[in-house]
C-alpha positions in Angstrom: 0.0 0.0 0.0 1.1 3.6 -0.9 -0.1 6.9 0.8 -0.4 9.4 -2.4 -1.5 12.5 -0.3 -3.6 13.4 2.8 -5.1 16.5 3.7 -7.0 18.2 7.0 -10.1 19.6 6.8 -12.0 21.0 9.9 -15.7 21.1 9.5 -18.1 21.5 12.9 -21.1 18.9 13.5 -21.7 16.0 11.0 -21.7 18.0 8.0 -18.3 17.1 6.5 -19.3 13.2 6.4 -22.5 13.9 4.3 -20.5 16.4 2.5 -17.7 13.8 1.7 -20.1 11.6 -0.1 -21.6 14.3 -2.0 -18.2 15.5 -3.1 -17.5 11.6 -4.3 -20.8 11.8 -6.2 -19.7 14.7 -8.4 -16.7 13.2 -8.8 -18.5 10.0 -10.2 -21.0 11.4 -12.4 -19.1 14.3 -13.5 -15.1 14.0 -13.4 -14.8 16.8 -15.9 -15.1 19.3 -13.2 -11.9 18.4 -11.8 -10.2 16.6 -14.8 -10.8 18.8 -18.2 -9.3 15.7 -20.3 -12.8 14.0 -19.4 -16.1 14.9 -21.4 -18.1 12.5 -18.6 -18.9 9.5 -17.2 -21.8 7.6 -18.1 -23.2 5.5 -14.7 -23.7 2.5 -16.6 -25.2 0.6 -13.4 -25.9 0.9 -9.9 -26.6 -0.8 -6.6 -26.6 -2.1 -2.9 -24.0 -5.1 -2.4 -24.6 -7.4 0.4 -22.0 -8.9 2.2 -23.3 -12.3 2.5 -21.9 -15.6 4.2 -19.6 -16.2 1.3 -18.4 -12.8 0.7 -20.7 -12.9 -2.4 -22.7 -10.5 -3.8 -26.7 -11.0 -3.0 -29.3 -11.8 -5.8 -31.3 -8.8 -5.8 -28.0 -6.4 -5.6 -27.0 -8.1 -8.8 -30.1 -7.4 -10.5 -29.7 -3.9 -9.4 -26.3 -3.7 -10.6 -26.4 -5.3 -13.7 -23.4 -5.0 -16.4 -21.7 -7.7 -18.3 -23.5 -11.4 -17.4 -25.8 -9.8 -14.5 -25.7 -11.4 -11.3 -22.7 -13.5 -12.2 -20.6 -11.4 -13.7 -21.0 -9.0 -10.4 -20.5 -12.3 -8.6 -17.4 -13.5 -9.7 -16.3 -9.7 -9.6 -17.1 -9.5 -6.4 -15.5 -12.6 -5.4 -12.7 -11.7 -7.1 -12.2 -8.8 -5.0 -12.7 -9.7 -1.8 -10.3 -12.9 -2.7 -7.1 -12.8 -0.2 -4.6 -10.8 0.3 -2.7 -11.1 -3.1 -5.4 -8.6 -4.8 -5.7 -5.4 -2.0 -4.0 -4.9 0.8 -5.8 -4.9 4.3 -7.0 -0.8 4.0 -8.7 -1.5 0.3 -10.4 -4.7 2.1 -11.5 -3.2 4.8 -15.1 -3.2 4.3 -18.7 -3.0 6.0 -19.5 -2.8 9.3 -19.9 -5.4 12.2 -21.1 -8.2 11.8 -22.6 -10.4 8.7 -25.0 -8.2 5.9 -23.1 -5.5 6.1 -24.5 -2.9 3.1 -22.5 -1.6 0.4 -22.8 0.3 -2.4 -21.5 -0.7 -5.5 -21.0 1.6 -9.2 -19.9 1.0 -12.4 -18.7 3.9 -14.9 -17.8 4.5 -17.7 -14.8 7.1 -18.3 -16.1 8.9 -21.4 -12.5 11.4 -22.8 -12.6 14.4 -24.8 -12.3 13.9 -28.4 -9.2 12.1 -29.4 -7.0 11.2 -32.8 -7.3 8.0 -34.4 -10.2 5.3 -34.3 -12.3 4.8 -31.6 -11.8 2.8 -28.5 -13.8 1.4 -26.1 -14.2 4.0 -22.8 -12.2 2.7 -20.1 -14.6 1.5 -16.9 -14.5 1.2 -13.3 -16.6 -0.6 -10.4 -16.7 1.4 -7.7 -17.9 0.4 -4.4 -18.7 2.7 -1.5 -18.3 1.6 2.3 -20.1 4.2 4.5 -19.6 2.5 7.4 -15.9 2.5 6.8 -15.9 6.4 5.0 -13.9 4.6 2.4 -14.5 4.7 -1.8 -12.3 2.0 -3.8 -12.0 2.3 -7.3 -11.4 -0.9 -9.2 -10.3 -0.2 -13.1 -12.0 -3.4 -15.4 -10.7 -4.8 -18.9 -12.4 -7.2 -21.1 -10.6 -10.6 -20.8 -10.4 -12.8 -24.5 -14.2 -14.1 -23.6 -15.2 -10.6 -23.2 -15.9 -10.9 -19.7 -14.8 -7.7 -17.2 -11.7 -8.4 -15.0 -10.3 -6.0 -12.4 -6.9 -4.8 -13.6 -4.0 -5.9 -11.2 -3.1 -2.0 -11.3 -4.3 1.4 -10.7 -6.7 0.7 -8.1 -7.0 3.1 -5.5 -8.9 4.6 -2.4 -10.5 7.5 -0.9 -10.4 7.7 2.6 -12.3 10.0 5.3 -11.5 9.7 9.0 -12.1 11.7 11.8 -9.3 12.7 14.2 -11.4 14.5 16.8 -13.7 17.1 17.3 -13.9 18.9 14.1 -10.9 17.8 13.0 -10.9 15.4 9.8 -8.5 13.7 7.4 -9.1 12.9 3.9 -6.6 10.8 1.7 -5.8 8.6 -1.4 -4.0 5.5 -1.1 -3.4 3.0 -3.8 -2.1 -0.6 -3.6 1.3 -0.4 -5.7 2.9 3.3 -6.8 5.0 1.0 -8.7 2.4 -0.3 -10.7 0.9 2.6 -11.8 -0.2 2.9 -15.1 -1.0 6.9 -16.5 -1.9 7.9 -19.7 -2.6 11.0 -18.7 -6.5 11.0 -19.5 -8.6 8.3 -17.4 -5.8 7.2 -15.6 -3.3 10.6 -14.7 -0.5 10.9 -12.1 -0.4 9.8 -8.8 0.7 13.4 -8.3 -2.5 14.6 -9.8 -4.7 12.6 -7.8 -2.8 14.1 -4.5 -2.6 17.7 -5.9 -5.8 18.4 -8.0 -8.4 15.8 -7.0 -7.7 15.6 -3.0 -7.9 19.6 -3.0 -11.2 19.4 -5.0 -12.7 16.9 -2.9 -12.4 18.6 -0.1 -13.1 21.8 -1.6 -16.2 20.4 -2.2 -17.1 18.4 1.2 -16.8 22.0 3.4 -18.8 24.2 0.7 -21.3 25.2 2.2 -24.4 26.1 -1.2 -27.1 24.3 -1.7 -27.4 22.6 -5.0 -29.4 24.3 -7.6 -30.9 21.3 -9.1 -32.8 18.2 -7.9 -30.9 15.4 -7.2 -30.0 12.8 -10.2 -32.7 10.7 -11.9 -35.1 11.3 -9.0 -38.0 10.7 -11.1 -37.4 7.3 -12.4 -36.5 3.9 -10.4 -32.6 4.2 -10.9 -32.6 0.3 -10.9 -34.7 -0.1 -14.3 -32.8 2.7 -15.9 -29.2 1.0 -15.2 -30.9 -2.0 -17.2 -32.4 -0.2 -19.8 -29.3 2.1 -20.3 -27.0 -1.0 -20.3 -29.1 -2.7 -22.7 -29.4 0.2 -25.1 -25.9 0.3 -24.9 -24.8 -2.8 -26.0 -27.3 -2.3 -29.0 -26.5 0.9 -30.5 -22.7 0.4 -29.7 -21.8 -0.4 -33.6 -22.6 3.6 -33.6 -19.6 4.7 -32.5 -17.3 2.7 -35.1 -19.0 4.6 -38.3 -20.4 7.8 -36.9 -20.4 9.4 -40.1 -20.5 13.6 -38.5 -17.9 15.8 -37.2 -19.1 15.7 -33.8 -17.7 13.4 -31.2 -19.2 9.8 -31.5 -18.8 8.6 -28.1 -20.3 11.5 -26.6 -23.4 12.2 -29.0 -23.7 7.7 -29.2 -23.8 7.4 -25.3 -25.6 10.6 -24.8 -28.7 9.7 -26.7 -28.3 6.4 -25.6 -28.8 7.6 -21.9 -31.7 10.4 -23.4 -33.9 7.4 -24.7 -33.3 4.8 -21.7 -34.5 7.3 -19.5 -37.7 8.1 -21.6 -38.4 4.4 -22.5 -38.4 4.6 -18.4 -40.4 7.5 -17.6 -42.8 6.4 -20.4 -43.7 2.9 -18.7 -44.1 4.8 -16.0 -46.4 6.9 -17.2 -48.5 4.6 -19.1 -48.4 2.2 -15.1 -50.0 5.7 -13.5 -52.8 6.0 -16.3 -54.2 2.8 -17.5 -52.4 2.9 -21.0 -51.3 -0.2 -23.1 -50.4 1.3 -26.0 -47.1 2.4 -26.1 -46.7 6.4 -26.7 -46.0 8.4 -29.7 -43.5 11.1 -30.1 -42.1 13.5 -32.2 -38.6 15.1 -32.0 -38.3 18.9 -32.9 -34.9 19.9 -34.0 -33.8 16.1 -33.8 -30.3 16.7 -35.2 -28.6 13.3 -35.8 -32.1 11.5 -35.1 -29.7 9.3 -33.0 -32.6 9.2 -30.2 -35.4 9.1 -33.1 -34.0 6.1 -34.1 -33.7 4.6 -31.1 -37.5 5.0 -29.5 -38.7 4.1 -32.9 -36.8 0.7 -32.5 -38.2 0.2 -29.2 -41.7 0.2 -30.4 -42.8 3.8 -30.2 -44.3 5.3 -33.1 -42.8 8.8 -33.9 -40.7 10.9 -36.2 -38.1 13.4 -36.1 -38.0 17.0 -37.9 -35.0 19.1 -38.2 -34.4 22.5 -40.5 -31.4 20.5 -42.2 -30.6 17.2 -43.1 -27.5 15.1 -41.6 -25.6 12.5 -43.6 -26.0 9.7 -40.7 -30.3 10.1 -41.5 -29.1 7.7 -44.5 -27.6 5.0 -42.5 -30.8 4.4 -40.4 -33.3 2.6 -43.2 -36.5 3.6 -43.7 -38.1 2.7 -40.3 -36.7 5.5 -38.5 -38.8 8.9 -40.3 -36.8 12.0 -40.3 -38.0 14.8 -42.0 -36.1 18.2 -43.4 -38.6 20.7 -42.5 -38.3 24.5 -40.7 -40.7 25.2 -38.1 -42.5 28.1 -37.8 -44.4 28.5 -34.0 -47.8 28.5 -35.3 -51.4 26.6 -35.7 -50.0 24.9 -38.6 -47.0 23.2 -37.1 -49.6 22.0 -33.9 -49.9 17.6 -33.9 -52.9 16.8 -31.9 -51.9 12.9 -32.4 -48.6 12.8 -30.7 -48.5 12.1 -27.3 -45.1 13.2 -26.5 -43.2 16.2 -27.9 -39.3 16.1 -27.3 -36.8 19.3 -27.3 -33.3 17.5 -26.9 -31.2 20.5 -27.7 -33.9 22.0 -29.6 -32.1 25.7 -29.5 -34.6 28.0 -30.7 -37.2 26.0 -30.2 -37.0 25.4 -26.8 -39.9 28.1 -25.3 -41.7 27.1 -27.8 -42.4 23.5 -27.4 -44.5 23.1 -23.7 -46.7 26.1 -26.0 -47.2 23.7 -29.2 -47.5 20.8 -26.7 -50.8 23.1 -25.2 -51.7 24.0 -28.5 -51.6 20.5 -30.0 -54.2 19.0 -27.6 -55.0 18.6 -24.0 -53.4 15.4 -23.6 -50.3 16.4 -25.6 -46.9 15.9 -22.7 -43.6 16.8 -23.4 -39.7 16.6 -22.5 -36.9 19.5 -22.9 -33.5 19.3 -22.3 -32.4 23.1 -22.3 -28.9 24.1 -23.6 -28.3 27.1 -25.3 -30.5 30.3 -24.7 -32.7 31.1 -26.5 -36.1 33.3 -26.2 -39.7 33.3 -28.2 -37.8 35.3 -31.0 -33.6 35.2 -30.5 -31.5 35.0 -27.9 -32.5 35.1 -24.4 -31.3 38.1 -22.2 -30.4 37.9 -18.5 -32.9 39.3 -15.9 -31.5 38.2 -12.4 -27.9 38.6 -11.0 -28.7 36.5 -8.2 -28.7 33.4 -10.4 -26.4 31.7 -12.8 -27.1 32.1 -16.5 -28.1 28.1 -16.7 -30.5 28.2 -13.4 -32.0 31.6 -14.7 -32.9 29.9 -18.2 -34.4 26.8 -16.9 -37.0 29.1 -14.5 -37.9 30.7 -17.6 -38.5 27.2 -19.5 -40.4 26.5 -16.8 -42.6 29.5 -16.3 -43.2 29.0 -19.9 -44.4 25.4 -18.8 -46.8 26.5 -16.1 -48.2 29.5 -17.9 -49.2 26.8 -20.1 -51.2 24.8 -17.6 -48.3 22.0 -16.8 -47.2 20.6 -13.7 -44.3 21.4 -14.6 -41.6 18.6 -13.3 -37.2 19.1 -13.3 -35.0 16.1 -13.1 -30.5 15.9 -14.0 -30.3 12.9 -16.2 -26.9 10.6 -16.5 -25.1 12.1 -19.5 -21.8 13.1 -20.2 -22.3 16.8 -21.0 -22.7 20.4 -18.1 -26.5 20.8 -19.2 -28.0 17.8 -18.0 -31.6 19.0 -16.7 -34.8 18.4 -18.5 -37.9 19.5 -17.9 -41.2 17.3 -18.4 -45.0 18.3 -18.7 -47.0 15.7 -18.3 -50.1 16.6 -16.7 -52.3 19.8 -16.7 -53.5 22.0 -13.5 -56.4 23.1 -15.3 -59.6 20.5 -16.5 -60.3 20.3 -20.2 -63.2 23.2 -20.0 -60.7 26.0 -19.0 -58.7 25.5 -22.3 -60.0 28.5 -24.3 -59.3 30.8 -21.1 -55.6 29.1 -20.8 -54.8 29.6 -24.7 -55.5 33.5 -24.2 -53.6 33.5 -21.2 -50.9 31.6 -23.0 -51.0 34.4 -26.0 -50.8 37.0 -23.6 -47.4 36.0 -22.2 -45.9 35.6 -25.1 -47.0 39.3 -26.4 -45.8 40.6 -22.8 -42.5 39.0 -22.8 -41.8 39.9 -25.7 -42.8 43.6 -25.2 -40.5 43.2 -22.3 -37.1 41.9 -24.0 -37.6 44.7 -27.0 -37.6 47.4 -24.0 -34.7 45.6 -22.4 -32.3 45.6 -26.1 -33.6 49.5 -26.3 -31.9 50.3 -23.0 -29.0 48.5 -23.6 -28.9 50.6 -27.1 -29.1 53.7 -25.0 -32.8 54.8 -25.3 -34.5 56.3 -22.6 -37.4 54.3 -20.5 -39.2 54.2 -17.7 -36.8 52.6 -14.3 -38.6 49.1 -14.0 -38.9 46.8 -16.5 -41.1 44.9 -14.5 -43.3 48.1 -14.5 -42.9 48.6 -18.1 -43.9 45.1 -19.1 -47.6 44.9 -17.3 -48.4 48.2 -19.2 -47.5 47.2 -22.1 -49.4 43.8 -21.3 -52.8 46.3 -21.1 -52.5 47.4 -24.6 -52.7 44.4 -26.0 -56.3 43.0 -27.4 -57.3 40.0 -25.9 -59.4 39.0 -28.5 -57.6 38.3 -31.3 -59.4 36.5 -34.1 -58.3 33.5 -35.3 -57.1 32.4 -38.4 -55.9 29.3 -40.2 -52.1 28.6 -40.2 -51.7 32.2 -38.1 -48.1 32.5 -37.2 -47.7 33.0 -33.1 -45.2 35.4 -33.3 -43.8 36.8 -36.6 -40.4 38.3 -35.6 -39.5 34.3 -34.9 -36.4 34.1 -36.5 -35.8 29.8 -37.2 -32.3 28.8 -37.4 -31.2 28.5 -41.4 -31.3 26.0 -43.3 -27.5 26.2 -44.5 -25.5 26.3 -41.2 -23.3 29.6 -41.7 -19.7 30.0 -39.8 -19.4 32.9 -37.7 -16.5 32.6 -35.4 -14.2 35.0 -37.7 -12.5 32.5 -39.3 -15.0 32.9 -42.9 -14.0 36.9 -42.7 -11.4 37.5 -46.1 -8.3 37.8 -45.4 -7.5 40.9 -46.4 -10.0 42.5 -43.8 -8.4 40.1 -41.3 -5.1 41.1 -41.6 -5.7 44.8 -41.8 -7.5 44.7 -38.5 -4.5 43.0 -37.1 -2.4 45.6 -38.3 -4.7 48.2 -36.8 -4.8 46.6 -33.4 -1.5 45.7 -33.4 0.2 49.2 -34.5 -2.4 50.7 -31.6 -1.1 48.8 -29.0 2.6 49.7 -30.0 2.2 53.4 -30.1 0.8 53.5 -26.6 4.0 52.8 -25.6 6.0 56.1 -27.2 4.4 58.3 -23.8 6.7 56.6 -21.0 7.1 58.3 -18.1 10.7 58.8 -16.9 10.6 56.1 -14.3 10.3 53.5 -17.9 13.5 54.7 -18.9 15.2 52.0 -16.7 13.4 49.4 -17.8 13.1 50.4 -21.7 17.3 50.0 -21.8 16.9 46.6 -20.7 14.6 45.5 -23.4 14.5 47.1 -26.5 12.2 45.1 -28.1 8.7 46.9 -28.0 6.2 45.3 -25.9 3.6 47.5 -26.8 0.5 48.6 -23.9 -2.3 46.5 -23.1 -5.6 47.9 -23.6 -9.5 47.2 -23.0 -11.6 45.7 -25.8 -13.2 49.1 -25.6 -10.7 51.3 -25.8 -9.6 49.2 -28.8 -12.8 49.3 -30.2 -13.4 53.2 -30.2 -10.6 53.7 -32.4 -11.8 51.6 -35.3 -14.3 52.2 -38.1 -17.4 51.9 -38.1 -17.9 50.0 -41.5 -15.4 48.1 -39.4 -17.1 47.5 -36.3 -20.5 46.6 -37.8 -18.7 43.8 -39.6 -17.2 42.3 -36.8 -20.9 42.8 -35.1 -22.3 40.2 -37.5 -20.2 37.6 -36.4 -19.9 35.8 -32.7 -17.7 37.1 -30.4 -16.8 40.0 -33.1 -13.6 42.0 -31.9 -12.9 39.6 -29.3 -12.8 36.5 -31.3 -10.7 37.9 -34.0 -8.2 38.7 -31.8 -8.3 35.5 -30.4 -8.2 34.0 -33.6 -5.4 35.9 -34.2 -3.2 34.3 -31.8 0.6 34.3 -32.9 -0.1 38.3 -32.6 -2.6 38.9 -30.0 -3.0 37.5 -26.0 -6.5 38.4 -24.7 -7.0 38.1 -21.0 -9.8 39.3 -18.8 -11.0 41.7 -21.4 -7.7 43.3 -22.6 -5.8 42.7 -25.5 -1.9 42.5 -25.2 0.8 42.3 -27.6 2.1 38.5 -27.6 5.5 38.0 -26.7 7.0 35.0 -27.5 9.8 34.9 -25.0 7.5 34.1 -21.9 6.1 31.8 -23.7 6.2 27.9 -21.8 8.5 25.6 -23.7 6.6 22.8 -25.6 6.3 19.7 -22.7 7.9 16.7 -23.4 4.9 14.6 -21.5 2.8 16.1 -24.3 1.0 13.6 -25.4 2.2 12.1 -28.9 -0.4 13.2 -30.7 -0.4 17.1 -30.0 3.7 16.6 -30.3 3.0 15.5 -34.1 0.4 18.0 -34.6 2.6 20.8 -33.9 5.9 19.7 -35.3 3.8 19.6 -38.8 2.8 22.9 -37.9 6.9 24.4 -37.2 7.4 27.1 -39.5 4.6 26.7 -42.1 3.6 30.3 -41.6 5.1 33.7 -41.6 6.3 35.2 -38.9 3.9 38.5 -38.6 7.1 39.9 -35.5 9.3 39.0 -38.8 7.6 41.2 -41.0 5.5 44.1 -39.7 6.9 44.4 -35.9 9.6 47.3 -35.8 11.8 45.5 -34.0 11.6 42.5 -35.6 10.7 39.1 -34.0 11.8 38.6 -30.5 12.9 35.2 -30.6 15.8 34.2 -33.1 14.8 32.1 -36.1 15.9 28.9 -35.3 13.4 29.2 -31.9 10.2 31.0 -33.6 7.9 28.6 -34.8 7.0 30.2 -37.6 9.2 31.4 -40.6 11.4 34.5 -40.9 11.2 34.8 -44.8 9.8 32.7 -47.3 13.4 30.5 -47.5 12.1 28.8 -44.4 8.8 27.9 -45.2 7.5 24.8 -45.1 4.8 23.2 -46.9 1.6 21.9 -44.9 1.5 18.4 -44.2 -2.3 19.0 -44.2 -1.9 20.5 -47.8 0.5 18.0 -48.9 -2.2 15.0 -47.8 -4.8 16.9 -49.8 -3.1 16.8 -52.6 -1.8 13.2 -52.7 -6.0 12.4 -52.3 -7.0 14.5 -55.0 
């Protein structure tokens, strides 16, 4: 056994154990908060483990837990753990309280990395099992064996400790069972280092904070036991995704994503149709369905439903003609309402997301549906912040859900299991009003909608500098009374016209589709501002000036920067996202942008390339030495500050090398 690191955390009463276990429960479902080369986890299954006479697991806890083989595959698992002293030493065995039946708990994850070079590979996993008795997490990495069975690896396996040394005095450590058998990679497996330094401080960071969580509790509106069997199911079906994921986007994040998306409907469904009487198996449709990944899915699980989405994706081919997915741009309005469909789904339906508990009011009084919020978005564009109080996410989701209730739904929040920040959903499934009252909740409905908007156009007018009256609140109601509640009604009338749907041809506006002649004389602009800032130096720069010739330039705000360019200039840059800012960024050999002020780069302070890079990065930029011009080289009075052989980019065209990107293109063409 090796100690990797143990620190002391004082915390008064009983709240540091219960925040100890919270702490290891973000560090289970979301490891990307503490290690950025992780996109997730994915709890594949779950479960109490009984210690029973043998040291085997229980029946039911098998069920529970499920993964590879069910009950015997967490049988021989746990048999193989808990075999002698040639797997763990005595701290990793020490488990469960005393006496027989002691009650464990017992996880198995899925490490889910960021997107990486080269073919995929199957996310490494872990079983995990929790001993609250003991205030002890072991983590036991798994491999698949030739019969494809999961085996605990003989390495990496380590421990989170918490004991109390008195009072309020407690420790917290990570042990593992061999330093000298530890395997990194720098991704799912890093440094021992790392796990003393970063993930020891984080835990208890995270056991003494004191805030409430925002959001309800994960999957606390499903049985967790049917969605681990379900999700692993699903899972093993839909795996084959991964290998010819035919998009740009990550595969193993989008795959497992909407794996976890439809195990937890196919859940919440049976539920539903258990509460209600219902035999038949509900209908859906998907609005802005994307990849149609989830589509696909439900519709192979028996429930009837299609997809619609403003542009088509190449993977919609590869899914057959049982899986209906439809190129179509919807317009909020009486003649995009579907009074047949039982379910309407928002999975990172964008603009669409306000809209949908309105079109599932609209459709019919039985008509339930499901968002999963991500970016902002109001009835007409992008949503603006109200509240200071509250995060950006949090303040979003009460708006979703306002939208929800104004509409006559109970309106219900849940965090599902999926690698990604934005993991809460919000479902309407039943109404607070009876089937009479519909007429009076349809004007009530149109009334919002007129108000808030009314509100958001006196909200941009402010920012533009126009001059209202001092609350908004105040300005919205009477705006609200001018409004005719009668409107008459007309076939295929559009709710709101200023709705602007997102277009059909997905345009690129991160700077990088600007020409590059416009490009490069902003640059110049910036870049010649910042250096004659410098020529008023006060006598005390003198000093410093003599010991570095080379001109640094000033730093200054985006602002400041901004006021001294065009305004042909600056209305271009307005059109795109980020404008200014991203430019500059973008324009990263020349420019360093840090909390909102541009700097000249200088390449001198720049860190040395690692040599623990990984191997892939290390290729990626030594294809990239000196394929570019040095801008120090050419337009920088003083020249570059490094000397040639140390810039990474060339000084003159007689050290230019071609792209090994360019060179591949060629050979294919």
């Amino acid at each position: 056994m090796a100690l990797v690191a143990a620190a002391a955390v004082r915390d008064g009463g009983s709240a540091l154990p219960r925040g100890f276990w919270a702490a290891v429960r973000v560090w289970l479902e979301k490891p990307q908060v503490a290690n950025r080369r992780l996109c997730g986890a994915a709890i594949e299954a779950e479960g109490p483990v009984r210690l029973g006479e043998g040291g085997g697991a229980a029946p039911a806890a098998a069920a529970a837990t499920g993964g590879e083989g069910g009950q015997e595959a967490l049988e021989r698992l746990w048999r193989e753990v808990r075999s002698g002293d040639r797997l763990l030493p005595p701290p990793l065995r020490a488990w469960g309280g005393p006496g027989r039946g002691a009650e464990l708990h017992a996880v198995l994850r899925a490490l889910l990395p960021r997107a990486r070079a080269g073919p995929p590979a199957a996310p490494p996993r872990e079983l995990v099992i929790q001993d609250a008795f003991n205030g002890t997490v072991t983590f036991l990495p798994l491999e698949e064996n030739s019969e494809g069975k999961y085996q605990i690896k003989k390495c990496n396996i380590y421990q989170i400790q918490l004991t109390h040394i008195k009072d309020e005095e407690w420790s917290m450590s990570i042990i593992v069972s061999s330093s000298e058998n530890w395997f990194s990679d720098g991704i799912a497996y890093p440094k021992l280092a790392w796990l003393g330094n970063e993930l020891l401080s984080k835990l208890a960071k995270w056991s003494v904070e004191k805030k409430h969580s925002e959001f309800k509790s994960t999957l606390s509106l499903i049985p967790v036991t049917k969605y681990s069997k379900v999700y692993q199911e699903l899972k093993e079906k839909y795996k084959e995704m991964v290998k010819v994921w035919p998009e740009v986007t990550d595969p193993e994040k989008f795959v497992y994503e909407d794996v976890a998306i439809a195990a937890y409907l196919l859940i919440l469904w049976e539920e539903e149709r258990k509460e209600k009487g219902l035999f038949k198996k509900q209908s859906f449709v998907d609005l802005g369905c994307g990849n149609g990944l989830l589509v696909h899915i439900l519709s192979n699980e028996g429930h009837s439903g299609r997809g619609i989405d403003v542009r088509r994706r190449k993977i919609w081919d590869m899914y057959g003609s049982e899986t209906h997915l439809e190129e179509c741009t919807i317009m909020p309005g009486d003649s995009h309402l579907f009074p047949d469909i039982d379910w309407l789904i928002g999975n990172h339906s964008d603009e669409l997301t306000p809209w949908i508990p309105v079109i599932a009011a609209r459709s019919s009084y039985s008509c339930c549906y499901f968002v999963l919020p991500c970016c902002f978005f109001d009835f007409h564009g992008k949503y603006s912040r109200r509240q200071s109080k509250k995060t950006q996410y949090r303040e979003y989701l009460d708006f979703v859900s306002q939208v929800g209730f104004v509409c006559g739904f109970h309106v219900e929040e849940d965090c599902l299991r999926i690698p990604s920040t934005k993991r809460v959903c919000l479902i309407g499934k039943n109404r607070t009003y009876p089937p009479v009252q519909c007429a009076l909740i349809d004007k009530q409905i149109t009334q919002y909608i007129h108000d808030h908007q009314t509100c958001t156009l006196v909200t941009h007018d402010r920012r533009a500098g126009f001059s209202h009256n001092d609350a908004s609140d105040n300005v919205c109601k009477e705006a609200g009374t001018e409004f005719p509640g009668n409107e008459p009604e007309t076939a295929g009338r559009i709710w709101m016209p200023g709705f602007q749907p997102r277009e059909k041809v997905e345009q690129v506006r991160n700077c990088a589709a600007l020409p590059r002649d416009f490009v490069d004389d902003v640059v110049l602009n910036v870049a010649n501002l910042l250096l004659n800032a410098t020529q008023e130096k006060s006598c005390c720069d003198t000093h410093s000036a003599s010991m570095n010739t080379w001109n640094q330039g000033k730093s200054l705000s985006l602002k400041e920067v901004a006021e001294h360019l065009n305004k042909e200039t600056l209305k271009r840059l307005k059109s795109e996202y980020g404008g200014l800012q991203t430019l500059l960024k973008n324009s990263h050999q020349v420019f360093e942008v840090l909390n909102g002020r541009v700097h000249i780069r200088d390449w001198r302070k720049e860190k040395p390339s690692r040599k623990n890079k990984p191997e892939v990065k290390r290729h990626l930029s030594a294809e990239a030495f000196k394929t570019r011009l040095c801008w120090f080289f050419i337009h920088h009075p003083d020249g570059c500050s490094l000397p040639a052989e140390s810039c990474p980019y060339a000084h003159g065209t007689e050290e230019l090398r071609q792209s090994q990107i360019m060179k591949k293109k060629k050979h294919t063409q």
